[in-house]
PDB file of N, CA, C and O in Angstrom:
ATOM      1  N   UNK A   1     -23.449  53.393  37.053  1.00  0.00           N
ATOM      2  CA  UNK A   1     -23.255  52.959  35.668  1.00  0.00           C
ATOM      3  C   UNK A   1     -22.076  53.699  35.063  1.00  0.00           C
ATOM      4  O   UNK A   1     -21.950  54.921  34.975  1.00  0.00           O
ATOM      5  N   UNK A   2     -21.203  52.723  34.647  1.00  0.00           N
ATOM      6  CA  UNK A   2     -20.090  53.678  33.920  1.00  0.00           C
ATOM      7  C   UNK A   2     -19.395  52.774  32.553  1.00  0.00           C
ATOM      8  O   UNK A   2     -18.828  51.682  32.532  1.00  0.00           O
ATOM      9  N   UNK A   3     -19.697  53.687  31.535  1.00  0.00           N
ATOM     10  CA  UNK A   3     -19.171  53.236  30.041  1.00  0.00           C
ATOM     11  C   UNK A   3     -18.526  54.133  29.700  1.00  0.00           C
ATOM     12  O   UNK A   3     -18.334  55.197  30.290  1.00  0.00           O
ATOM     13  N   UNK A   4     -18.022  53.679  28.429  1.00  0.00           N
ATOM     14  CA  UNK A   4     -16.576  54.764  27.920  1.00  0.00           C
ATOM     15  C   UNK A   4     -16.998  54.605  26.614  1.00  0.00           C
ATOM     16  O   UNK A   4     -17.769  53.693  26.312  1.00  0.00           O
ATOM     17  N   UNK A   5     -16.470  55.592  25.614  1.00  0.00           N
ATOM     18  CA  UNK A   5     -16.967  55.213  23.710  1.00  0.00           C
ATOM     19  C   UNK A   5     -15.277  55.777  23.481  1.00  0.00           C
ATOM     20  O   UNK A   5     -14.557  56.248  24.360  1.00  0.00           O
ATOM     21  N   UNK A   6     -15.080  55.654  22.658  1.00  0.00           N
ATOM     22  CA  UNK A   6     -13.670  56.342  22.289  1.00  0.00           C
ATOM     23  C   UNK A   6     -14.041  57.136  20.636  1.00  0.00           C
ATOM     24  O   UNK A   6     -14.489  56.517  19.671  1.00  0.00           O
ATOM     25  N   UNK A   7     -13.811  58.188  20.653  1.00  0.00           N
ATOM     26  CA  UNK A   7     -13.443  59.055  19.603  1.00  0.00           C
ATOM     27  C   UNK A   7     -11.573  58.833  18.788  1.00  0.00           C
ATOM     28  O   UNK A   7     -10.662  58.144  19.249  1.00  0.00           O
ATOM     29  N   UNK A   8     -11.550  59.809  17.335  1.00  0.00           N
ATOM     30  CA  UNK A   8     -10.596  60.019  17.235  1.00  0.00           C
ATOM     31  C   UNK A   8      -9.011  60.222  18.510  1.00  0.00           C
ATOM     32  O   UNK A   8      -8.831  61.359  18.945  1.00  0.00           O
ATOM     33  N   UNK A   9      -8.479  59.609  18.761  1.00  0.00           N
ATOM     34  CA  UNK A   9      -7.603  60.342  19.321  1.00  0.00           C
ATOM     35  C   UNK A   9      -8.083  60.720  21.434  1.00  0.00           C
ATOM     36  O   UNK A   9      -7.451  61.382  22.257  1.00  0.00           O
ATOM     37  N   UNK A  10      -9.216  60.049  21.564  1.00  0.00           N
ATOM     38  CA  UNK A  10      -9.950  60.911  22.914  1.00  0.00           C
ATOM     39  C   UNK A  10     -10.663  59.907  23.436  1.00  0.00           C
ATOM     40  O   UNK A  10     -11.276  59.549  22.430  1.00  0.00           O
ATOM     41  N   UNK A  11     -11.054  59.128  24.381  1.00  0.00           N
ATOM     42  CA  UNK A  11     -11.848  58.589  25.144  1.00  0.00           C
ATOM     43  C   UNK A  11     -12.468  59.180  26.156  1.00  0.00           C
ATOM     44  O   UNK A  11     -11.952  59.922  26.992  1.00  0.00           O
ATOM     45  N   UNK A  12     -13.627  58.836  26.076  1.00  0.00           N
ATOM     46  CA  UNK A  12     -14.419  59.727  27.133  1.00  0.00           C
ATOM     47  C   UNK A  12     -15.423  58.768  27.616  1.00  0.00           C
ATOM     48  O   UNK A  12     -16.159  58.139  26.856  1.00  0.00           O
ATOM     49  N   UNK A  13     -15.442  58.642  29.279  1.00  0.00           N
ATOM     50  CA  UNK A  13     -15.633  58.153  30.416  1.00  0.00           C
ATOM     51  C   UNK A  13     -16.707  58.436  30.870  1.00  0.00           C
ATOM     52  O   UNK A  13     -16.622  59.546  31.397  1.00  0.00           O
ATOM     53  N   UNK A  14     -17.702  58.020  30.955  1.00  0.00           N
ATOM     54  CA  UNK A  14     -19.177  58.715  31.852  1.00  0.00           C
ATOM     55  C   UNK A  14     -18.994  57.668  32.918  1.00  0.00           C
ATOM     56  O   UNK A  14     -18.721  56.469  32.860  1.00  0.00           O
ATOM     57  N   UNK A  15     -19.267  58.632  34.069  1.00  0.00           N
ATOM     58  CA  UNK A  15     -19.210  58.160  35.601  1.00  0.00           C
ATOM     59  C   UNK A  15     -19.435  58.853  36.464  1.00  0.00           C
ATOM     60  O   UNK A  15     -18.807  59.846  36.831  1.00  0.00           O
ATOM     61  N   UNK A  16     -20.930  58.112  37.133  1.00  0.00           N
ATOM     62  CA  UNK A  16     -21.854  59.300  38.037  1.00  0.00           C
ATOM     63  C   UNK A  16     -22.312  60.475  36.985  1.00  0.00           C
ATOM     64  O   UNK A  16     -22.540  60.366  35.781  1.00  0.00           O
ATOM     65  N   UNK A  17     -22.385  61.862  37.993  1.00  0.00           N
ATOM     66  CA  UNK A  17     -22.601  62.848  36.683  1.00  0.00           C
ATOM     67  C   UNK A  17     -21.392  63.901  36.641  1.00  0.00           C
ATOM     68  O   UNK A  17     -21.289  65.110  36.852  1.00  0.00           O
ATOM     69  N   UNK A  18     -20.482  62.807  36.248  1.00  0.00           N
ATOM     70  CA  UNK A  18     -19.537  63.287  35.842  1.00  0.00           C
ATOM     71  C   UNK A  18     -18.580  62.994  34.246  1.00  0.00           C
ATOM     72  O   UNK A  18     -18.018  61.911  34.409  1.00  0.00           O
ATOM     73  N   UNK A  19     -18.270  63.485  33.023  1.00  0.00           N
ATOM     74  CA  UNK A  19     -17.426  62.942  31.982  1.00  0.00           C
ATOM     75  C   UNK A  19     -16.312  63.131  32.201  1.00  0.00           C
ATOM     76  O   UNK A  19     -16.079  64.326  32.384  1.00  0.00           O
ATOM     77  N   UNK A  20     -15.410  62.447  32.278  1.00  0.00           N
ATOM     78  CA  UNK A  20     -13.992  62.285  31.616  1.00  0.00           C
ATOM     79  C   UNK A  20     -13.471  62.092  30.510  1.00  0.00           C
ATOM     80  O   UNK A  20     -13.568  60.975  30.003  1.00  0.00           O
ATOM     81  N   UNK A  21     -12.580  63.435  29.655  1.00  0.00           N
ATOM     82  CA  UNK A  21     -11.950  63.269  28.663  1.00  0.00           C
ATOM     83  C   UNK A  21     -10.692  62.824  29.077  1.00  0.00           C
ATOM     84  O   UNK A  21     -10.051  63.372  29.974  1.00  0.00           O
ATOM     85  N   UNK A  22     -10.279  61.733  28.377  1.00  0.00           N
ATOM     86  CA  UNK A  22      -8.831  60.953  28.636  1.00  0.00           C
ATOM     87  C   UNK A  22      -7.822  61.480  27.483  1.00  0.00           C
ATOM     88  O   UNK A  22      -8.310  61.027  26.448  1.00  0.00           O
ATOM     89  N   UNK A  23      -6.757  62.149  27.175  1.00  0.00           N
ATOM     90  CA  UNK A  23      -6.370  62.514  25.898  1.00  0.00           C
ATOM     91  C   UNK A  23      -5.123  61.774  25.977  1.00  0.00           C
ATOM     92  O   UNK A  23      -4.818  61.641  27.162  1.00  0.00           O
ATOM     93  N   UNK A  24      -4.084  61.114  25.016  1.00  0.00           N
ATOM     94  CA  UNK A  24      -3.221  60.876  25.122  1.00  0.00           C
ATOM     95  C   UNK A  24      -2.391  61.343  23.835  1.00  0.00           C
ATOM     96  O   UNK A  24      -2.696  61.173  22.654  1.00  0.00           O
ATOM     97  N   UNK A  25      -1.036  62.101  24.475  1.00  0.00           N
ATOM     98  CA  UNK A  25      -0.669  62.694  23.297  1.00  0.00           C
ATOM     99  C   UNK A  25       1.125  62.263  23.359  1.00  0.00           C
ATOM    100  O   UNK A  25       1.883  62.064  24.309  1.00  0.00           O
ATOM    101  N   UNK A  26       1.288  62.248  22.117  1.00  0.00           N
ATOM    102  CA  UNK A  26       2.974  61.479  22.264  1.00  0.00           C
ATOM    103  C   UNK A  26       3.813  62.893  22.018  1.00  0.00           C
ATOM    104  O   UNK A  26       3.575  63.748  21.165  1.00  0.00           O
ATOM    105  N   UNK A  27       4.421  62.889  22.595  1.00  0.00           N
ATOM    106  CA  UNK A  27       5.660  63.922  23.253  1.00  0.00           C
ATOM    107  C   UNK A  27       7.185  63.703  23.142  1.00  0.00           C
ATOM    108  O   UNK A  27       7.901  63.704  24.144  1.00  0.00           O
ATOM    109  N   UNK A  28       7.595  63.540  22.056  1.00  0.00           N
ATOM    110  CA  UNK A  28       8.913  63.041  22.159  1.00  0.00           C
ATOM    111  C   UNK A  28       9.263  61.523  22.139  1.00  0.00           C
ATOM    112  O   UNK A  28       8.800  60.778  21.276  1.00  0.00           O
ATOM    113  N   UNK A  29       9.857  61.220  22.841  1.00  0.00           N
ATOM    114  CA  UNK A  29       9.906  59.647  23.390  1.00  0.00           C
ATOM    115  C   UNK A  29       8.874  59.180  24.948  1.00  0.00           C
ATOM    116  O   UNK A  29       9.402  58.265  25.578  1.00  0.00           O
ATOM    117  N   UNK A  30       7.944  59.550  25.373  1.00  0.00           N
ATOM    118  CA  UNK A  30       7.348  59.669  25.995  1.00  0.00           C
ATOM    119  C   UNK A  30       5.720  60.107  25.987  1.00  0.00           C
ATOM    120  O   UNK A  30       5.325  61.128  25.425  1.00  0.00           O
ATOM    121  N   UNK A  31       4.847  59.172  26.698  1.00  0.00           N
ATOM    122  CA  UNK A  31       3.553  59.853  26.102  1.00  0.00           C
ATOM    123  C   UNK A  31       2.907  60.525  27.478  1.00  0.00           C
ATOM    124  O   UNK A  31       2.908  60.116  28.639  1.00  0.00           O
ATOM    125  N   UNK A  32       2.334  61.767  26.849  1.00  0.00           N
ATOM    126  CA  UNK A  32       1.283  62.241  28.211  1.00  0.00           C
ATOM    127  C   UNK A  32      -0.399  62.303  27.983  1.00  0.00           C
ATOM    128  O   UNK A  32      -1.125  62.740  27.091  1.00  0.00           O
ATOM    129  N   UNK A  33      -0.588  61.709  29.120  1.00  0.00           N
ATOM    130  CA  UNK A  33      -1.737  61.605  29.550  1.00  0.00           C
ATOM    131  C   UNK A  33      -2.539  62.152  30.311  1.00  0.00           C
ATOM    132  O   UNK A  33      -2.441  61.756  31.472  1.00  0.00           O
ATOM    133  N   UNK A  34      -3.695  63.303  30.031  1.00  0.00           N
ATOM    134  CA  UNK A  34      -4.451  64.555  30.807  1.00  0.00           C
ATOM    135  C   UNK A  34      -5.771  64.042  30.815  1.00  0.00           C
ATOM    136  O   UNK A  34      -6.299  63.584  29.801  1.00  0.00           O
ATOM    137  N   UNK A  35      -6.254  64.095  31.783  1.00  0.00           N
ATOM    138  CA  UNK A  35      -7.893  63.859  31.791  1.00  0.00           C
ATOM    139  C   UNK A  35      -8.349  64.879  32.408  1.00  0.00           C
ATOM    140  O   UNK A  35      -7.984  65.376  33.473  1.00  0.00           O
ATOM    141  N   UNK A  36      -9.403  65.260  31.491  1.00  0.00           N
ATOM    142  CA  UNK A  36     -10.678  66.193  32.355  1.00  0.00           C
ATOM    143  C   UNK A  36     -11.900  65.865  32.120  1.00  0.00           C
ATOM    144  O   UNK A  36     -12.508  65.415  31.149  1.00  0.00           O
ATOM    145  N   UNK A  37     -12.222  66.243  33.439  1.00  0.00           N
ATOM    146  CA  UNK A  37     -13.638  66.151  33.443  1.00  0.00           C
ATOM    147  C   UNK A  37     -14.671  67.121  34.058  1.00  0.00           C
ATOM    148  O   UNK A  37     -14.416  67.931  34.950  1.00  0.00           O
ATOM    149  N   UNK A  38     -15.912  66.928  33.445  1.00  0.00           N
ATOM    150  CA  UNK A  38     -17.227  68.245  33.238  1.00  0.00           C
ATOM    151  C   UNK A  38     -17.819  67.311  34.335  1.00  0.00           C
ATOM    152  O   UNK A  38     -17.518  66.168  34.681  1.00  0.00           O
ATOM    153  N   UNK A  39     -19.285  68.674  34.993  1.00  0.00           N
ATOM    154  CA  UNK A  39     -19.896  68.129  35.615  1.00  0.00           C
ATOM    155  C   UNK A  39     -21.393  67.935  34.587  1.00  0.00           C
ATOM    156  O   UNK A  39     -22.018  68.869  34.085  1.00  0.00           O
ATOM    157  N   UNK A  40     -21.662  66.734  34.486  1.00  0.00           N
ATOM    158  CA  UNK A  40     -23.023  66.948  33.674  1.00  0.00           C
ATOM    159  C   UNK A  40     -24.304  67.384  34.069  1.00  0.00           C
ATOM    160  O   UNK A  40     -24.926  66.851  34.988  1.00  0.00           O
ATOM    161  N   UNK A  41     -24.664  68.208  33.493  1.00  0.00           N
ATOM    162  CA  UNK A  41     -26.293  68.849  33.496  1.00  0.00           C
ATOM    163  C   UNK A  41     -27.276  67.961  33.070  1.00  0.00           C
ATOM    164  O   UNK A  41     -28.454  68.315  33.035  1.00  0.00           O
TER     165      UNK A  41
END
């Protein structure tokens, strides 16, 4: 099962037992994109 909700500014990914924060942040003329992810308890 895997759904996503999106926050301010942040999407976050549940998949397996694992979350992914997706962040996307604009940088100039260019955007970057970091994801992390926790192991869930």
């Amino acid at each position: 099962m895997e759904w996503a909700f999106e926050l301010p500014n942040r999407t976050y990914f549940l998949s397996g037992s694992r979350i992914w924060r997706l962040s996307l942040r604009y940088q100039g003329s260019h955007i970057a994109l970091s994801a992390v992810w926790k192991e869930r308890f």
